[in-house]
C-alpha positions as CSV (number, residue, x, y, z in Angstrom):
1,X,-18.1,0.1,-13.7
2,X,-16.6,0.5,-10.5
3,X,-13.3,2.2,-10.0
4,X,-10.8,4.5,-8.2
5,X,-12.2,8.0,-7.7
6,X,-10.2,9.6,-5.7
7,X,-6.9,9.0,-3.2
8,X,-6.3,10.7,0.3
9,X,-3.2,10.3,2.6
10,X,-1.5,10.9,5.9
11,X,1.5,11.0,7.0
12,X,1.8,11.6,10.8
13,X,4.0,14.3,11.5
14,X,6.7,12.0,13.5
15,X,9.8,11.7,12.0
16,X,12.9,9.6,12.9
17,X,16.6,10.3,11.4
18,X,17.3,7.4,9.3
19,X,21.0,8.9,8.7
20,X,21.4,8.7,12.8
21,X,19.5,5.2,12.9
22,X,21.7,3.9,10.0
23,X,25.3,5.4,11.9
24,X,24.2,3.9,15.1
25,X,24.8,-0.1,13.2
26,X,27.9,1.2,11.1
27,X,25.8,2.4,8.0
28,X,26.6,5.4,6.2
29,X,24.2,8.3,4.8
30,X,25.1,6.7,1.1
31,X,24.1,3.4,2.4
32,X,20.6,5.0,3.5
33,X,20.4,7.3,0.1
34,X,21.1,4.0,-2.0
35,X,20.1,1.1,-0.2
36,X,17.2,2.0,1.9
37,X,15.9,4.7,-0.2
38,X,14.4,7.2,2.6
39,X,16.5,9.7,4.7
40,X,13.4,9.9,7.1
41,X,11.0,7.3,8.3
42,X,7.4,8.5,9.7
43,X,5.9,7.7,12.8
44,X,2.7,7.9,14.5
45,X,3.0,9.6,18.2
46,X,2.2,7.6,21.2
47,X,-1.5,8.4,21.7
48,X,-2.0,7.4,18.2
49,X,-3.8,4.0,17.4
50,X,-4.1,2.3,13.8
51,X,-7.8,3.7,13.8
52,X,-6.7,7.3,14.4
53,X,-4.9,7.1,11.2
54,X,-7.5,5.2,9.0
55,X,-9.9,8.2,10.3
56,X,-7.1,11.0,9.4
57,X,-6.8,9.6,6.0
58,X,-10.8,9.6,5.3
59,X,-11.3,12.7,6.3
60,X,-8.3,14.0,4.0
61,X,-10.5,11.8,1.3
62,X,-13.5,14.2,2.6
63,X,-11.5,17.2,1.8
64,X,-10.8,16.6,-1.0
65,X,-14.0,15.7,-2.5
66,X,-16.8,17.4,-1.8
67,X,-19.6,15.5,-3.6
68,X,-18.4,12.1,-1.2
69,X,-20.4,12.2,1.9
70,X,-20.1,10.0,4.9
71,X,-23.6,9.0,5.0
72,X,-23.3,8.1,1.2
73,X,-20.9,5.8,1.9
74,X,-22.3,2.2,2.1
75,X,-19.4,-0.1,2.8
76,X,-15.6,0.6,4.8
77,X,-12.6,-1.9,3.9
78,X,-9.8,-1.1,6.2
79,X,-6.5,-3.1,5.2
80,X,-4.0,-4.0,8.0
81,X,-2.3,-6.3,10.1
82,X,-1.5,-4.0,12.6
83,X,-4.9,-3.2,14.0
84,X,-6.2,-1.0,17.2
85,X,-5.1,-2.9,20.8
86,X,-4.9,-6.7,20.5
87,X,-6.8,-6.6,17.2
88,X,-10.3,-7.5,18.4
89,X,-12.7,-5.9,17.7
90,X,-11.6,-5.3,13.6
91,X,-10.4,-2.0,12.8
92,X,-13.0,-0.6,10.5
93,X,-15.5,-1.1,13.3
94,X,-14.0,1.4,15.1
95,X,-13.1,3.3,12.5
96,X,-17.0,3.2,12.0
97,X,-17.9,4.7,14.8
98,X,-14.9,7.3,15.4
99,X,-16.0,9.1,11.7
100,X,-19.5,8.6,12.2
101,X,-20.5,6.3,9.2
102,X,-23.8,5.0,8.9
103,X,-24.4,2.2,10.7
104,X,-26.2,0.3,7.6
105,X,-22.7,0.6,6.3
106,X,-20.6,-2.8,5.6
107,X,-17.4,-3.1,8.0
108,X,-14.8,-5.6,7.9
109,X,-10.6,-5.7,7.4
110,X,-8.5,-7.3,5.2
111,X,-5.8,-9.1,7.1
112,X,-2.8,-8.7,4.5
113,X,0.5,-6.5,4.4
114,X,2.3,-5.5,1.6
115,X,0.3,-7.0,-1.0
116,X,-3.2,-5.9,0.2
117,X,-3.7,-2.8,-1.4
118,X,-4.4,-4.8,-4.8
119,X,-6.5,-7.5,-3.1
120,X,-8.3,-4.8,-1.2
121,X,-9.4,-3.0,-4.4
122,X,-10.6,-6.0,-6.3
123,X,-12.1,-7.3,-2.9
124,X,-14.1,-4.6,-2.3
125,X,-15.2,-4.1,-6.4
126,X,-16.4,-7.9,-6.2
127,X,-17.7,-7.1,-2.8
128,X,-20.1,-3.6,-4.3
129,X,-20.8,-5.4,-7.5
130,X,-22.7,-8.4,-5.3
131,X,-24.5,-6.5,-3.5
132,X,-25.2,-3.1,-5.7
133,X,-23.0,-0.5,-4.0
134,X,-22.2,3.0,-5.3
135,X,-19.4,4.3,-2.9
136,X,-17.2,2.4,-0.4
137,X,-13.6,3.6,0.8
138,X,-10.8,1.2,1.4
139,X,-7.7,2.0,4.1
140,X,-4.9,1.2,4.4
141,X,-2.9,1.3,7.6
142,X,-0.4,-0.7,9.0
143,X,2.0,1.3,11.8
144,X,5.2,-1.1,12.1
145,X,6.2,1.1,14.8
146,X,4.2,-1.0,16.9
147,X,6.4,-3.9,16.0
148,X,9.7,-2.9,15.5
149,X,12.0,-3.2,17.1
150,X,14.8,-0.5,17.2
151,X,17.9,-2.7,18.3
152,X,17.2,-4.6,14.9
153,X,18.9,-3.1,12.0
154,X,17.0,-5.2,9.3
155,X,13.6,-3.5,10.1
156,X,14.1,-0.6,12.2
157,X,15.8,1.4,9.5
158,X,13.0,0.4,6.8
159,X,9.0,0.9,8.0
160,X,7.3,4.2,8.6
161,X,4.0,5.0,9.5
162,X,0.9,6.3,6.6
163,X,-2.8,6.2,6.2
164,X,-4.4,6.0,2.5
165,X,-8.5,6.5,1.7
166,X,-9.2,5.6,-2.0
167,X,-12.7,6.4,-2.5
168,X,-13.7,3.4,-4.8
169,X,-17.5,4.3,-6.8
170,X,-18.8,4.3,-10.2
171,X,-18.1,6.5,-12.9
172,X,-14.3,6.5,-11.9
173,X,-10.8,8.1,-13.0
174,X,-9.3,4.8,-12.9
175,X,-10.7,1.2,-14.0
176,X,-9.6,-2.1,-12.8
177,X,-8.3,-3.7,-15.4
178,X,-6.9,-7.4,-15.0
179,X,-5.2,-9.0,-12.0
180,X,-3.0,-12.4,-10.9
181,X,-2.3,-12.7,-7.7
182,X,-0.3,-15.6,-5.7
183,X,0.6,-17.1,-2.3
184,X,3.4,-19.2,-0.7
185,X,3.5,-20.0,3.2
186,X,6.5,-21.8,2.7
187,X,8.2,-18.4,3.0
188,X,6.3,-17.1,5.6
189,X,9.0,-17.4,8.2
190,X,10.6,-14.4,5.6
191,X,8.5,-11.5,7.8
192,X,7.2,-12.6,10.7
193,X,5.6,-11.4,14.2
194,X,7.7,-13.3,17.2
195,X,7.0,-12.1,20.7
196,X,5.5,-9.0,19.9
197,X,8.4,-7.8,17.5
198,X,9.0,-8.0,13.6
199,X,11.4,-10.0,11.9
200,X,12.7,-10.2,8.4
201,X,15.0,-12.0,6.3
202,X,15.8,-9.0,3.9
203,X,17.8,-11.3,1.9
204,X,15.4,-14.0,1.2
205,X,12.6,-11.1,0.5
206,X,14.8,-9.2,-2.3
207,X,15.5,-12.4,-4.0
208,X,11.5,-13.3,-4.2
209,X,10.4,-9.9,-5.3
210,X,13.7,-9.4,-7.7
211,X,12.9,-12.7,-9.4
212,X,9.0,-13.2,-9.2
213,X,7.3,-10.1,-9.7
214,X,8.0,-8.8,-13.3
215,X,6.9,-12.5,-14.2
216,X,3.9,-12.1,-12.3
217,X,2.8,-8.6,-13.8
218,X,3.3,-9.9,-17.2
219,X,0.8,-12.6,-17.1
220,X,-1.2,-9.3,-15.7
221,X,0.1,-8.0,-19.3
222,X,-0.2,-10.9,-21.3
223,X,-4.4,-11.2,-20.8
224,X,-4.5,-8.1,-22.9
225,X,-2.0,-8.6,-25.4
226,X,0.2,-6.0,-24.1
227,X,3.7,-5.6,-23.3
228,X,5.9,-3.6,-21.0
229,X,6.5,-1.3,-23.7
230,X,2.5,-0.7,-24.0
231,X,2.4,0.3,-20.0
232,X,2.7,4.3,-19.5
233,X,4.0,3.5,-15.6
234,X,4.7,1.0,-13.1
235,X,4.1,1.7,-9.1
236,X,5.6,-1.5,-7.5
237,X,5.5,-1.3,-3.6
238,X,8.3,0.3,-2.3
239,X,10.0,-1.9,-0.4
240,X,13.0,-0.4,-0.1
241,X,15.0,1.5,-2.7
242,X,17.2,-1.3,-3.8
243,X,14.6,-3.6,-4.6
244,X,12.7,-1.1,-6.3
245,X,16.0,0.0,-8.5
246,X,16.7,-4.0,-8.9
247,X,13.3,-4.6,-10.5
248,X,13.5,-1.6,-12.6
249,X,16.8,-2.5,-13.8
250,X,15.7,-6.0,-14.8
251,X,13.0,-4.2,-16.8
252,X,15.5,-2.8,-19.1
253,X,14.3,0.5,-21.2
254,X,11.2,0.2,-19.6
255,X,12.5,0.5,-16.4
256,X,12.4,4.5,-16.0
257,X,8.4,3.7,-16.0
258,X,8.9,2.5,-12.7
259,X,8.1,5.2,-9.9
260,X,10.2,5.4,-7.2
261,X,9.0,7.7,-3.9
262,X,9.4,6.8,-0.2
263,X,7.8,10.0,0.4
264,X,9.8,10.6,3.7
265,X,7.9,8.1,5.1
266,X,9.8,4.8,4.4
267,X,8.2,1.5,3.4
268,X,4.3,2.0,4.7
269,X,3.3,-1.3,3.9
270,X,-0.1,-1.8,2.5
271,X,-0.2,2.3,2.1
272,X,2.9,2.8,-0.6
273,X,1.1,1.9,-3.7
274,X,-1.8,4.3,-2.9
275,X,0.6,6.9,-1.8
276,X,2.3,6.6,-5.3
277,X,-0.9,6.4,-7.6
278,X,-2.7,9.5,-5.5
279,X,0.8,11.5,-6.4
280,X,1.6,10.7,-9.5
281,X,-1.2,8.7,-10.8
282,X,-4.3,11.3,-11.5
283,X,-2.9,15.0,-13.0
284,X,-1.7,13.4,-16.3
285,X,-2.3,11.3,-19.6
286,X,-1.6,7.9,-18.3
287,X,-3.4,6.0,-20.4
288,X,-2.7,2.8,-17.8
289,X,-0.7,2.3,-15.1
290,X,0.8,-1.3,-13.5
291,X,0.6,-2.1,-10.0
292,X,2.3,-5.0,-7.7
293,X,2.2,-5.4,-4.4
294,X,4.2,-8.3,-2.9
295,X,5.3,-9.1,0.8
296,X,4.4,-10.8,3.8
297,X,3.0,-14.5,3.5
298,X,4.6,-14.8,0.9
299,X,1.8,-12.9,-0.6
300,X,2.0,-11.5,-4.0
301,X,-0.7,-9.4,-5.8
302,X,-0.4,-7.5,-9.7
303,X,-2.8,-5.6,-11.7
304,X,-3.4,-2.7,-14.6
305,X,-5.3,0.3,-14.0
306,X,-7.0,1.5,-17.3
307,X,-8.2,4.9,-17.7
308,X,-11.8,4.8,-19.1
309,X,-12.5,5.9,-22.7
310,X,-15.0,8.8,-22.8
């Protein structure tokens, strides 16, 4: 059965003041604190591409598991939409060559934001199930520092910078259990690229995630029988802090399941799922743990984890 082994991260070292960013538009530090959910947001330095942080994060991965070696590893899915240059060639190519994978190794991206974590994983178990794989690594990294644009309040005081390696083989800590996932381009004018810089309608984007995704996740649910009272935690992507808090609050009881964690870093885009599970998600007794990504497109993605019965 192939699974999630193991979770690495990085977090470049940048930081910016979201307390100054947020005074500088008339925002106060409760504002930020409630709101935003993240006093700091991280950010790559200047010399550092989207492939310098995919290679930081595997080789955190490497560290922390000794028995995963880079010539064992037979396939590299690098998640982003915020690749090296102008984007050609993909990311994991050069990614490729900078660790010094194997060139027999499979290499291609998958070109999805806040959702692609969960498509990545069940793209790249489909993916090693066709063609009899053992050990692949998928990364997310999407640096919206390269597209933000710091005169615009909506995005500049929200995206940070982060790198995530889950090490994806048989015999793992964590199953993938079932998944829906969902698409509407007739919001994708919600987050889009314009001449070069990022654009969001934050108020069109809470209402979708506040009203679409604990509907989603229970279809996730409803496969298995199960209920949000049978889920031992939820790691939604974090947004921001107020759509995080509005979801868990439509959830009721079960909404202190949801895990809530910036990290410092602000919203890191494909990376804040992996971030949560590799923190919270491994050094307990979860029996399962619910996942949903949602963001640009619209592009919505939900799914269990199941720890495997021994």
């Amino acid at each position: 059965m192939i699974g999630i082994r193991s979770i690495a991260s990085y977090i470049p070292e940048g930081r910016v003041d979201n307390i100054a960013q947020a005074e500088s538009f008339g925002r106060d530090a409760e504002f930020v604190q409630n709101k935003l959910g993240t006093t700091t947001l991280a950010i790559k330095a200047d010399d550092e591409e989207t492939s310098d942080l995919c290679v930081r994060a595997v080789h955190n991965l490497l560290a922390k598991n000794v028995d995963l070696k880079l010539e064992d590893v037979q396939a590299l899915v690098v998640v982003t939409q915020n690749g090296d240059a102008e984007g050609l060639p993909h990311t994991s190519a050069i990614v490729q060559h900078k660790l010094g994978l194997p060139t027999h190794a499979a290499c291609f991206d998958v070109s999805l934001g806040c959702s692609g974590y969960v498509y990545g994983l069940y793209v790249l178990k489909g993916f090693m199930q066709a063609a009899g794989l053992k050990n692949a690594i998928l990364v997310t990294a999407d640096p919206y520092s390269k597209i933000v644009d710091r005169a615009d309040r909506m995005t500049t005081l929200l995206f940070g910078d982060a790198a995530t390696a889950t090490w994806m083989t048989e015999d793992p800590v964590w199953e993938l259990g079932p998944a829906r996932f969902g698409g509407d381009g007739g919001g994708a004018e919600y987050l889009v690229v314009k001449d070069g810089h990022f654009h969001m309608n934050g108020r069109q984007v809470f209402n979708f995630a506040s009203l679409k995704i604990i509907p989603h996740m229970q279809e996730v649910l409803d496969e298995l029988h199960l209920s949000f009272d049978d889920v031992d935690s939820i790691c939604l992507h974090q947004g921001s802090g107020a759509i995080v808090d509005a979801i868990a609050k439509r959830l009721g009881d079960n909404g202190s399941k949801v895990i809530k964690d910036m990290f410092g870093a602000g919203n890191t885009v494909s990376s804040s799922i992996p971030m949560l599970l590799e923190h919270y998600a491994f050094n307990n007794d979860w029996r399962n743990t619910l996942l949903s990504g949602f963001g640009v497109g619209l592009s919505w993605g939900s799914a269990l984890l199941v720890r495997p019965t021994r």
